[in-house]
N, C-alpha and C positions, 0 to 999 in steps of 0.2 A: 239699795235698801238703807233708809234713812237710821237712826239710832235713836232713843229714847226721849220722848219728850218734842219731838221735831215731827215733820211731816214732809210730804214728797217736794215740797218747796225749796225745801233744805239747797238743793241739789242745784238750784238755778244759774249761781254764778258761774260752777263747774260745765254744766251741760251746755252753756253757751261757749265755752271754748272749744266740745265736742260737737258742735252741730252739724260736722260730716259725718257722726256716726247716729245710729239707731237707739236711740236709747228709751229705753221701758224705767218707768220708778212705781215702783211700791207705795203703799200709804197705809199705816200702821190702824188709822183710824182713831187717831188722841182727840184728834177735833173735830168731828165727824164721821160721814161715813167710810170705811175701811174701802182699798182697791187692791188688787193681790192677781196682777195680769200674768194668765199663763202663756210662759215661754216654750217654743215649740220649734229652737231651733238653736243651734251653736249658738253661746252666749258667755259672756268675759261679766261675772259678778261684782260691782263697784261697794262698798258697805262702809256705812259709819259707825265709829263705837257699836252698840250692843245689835246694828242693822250686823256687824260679824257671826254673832252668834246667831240671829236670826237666819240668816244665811248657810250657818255649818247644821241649821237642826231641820231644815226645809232647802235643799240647794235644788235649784233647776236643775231637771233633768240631762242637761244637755252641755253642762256646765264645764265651761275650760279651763277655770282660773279664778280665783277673785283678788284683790286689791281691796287691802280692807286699811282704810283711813282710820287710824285712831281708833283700831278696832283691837277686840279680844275674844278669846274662845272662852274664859273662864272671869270672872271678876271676885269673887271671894273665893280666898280669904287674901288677896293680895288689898283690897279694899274690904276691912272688916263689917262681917257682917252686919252689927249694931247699925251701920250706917245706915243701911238696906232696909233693916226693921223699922228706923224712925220716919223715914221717909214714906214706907207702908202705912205703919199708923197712922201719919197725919195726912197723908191722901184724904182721911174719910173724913174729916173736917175742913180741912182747908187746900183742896187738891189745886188753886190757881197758884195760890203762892206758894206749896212744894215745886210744881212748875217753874214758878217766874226764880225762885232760889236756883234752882237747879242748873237754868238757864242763865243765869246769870254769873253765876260758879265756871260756868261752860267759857263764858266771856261775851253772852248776848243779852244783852237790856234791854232788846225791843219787846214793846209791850204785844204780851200773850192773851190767844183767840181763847174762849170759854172751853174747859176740855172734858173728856170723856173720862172720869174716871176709872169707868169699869175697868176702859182698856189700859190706864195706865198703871192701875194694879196689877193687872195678869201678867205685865212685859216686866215690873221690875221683881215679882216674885220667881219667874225667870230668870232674871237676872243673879239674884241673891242665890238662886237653888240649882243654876244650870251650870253643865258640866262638859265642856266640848274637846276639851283635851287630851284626850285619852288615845294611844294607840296597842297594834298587838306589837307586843315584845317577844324577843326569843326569848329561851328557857335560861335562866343564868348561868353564866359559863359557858353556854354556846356561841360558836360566831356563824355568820352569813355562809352560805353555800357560794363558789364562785360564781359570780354573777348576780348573786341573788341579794336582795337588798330587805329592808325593815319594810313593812307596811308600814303608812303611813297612814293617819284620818285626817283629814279628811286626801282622797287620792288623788285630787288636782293641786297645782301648783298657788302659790300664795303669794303676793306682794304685799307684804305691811310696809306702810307708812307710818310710822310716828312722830313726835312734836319733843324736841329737849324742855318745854316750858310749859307741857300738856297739863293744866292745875289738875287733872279730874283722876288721871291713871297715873301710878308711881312706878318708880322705876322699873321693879320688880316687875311687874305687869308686862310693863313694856317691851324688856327684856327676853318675858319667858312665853310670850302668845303665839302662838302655832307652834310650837315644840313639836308636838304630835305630827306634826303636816308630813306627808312626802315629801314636798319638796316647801322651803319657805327662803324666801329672797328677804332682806332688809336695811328699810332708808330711812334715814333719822334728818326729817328739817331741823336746822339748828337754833330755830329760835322762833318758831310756833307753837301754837298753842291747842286744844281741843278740837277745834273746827277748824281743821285746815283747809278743808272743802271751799270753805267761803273765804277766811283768811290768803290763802296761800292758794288759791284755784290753777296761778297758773301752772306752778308746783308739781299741783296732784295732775292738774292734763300731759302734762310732760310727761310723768312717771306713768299714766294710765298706757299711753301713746305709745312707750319703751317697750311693753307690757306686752301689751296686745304682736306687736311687731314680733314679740320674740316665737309667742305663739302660732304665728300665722304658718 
């Protein structure tokens, strides 16, 4: 599940180092028409930046795990709202180059396909307003039953991957995304950036590979 501003293309350089394995991608529909294939069967979630949250508010059914690349469950207020606002407003005038800005902040300069604004207003309104963090807590003062453990949200297990040089998410972010999870694993490349998908592919298929193995 690709993230913001990108499309199931995103995924290319990664997916060819998986091509032993099955892989389904999403497409948000920024640049066209939208694909959204339903999975119907054991499946390990791969997600980019805000493709995390997409993921934790819609997850397959059937869902083992996700790996989420430079991904977050929540983005404000760790990235201040204002930010969010300006970028909404100027959608409706000049929605190629919030795009091409955005993208390019991300660390890609290739020139951007004509887009959908509709849809990229609705994912970053999402974004600014959505909230996937959240778990149940005991009562204060109480501890766990032997044996018994926190709920977690989401209740599969989690690999983040993050980037020390990620310009887009700050530390804080970085630091505190799946908190809530059941179970959350975490790998920090030491010297990547936003896209590690494409940057650092062979990276994320290693850490995907790890992943899947442990689940099997």
């Amino acid at each position: 599940m690709h993230g913001w501003g990108f499309d199931a293309g995103f995924w290319q350089p990664l997916a060819a180092l998986l091509a032993d394995c099955r892989i389904v991608s999403d497409d948000r529909g920024y640049f066209g028409p939208p694909h959204e294939p339903a999975i119907a069967e054991d499946c390990l979630v791969v997600a980019h930046s805000f493709g995390a949250m997409r993921a934790l508010a819609t997850p397959p059914p059937h869902c083992r795990g996700m790996v989420a690349i430079n991904g977050f469950d929540r983005f404000v207020p760790a990235v201040p709202r204002r930010v969010l606002d300006r970028m909404i407003a100027r959608l409706q005038t000049a929605p190629s180059q919030v795009l091409a800005d955005f993208r390019r902040r991300c660390g890609d300069d290739t020139p951007v396909a004509t887009p959908v604004p509709r849809r990229l207003h609705e994912d970053l309104v999402i974004m600014r307003d959505g909230d996937f963090s959240t778990r149940e807590l005991l009562p204060p003062g109480s501890s766990p039953l032997a044996g018994e453990s926190q709920v977690g949200h989401p209740p599969f297990p989690i690999l983040s991957l993050q980037a020390a040089n990620d310009p887009l998410l700050p530390q804080s972010l970085r630091d505190g995304a799946f908190a809530g999870a059941a179970q959350v694993e975490r790998r920090v490349h030491p010297a990547g950036g936003h896209l590690l998908p494409v940057s650092e592919a062979p990276y994320c298929a290693r850490a995907i590979r790890d992943f899947m193995e442990r689940l099997a």
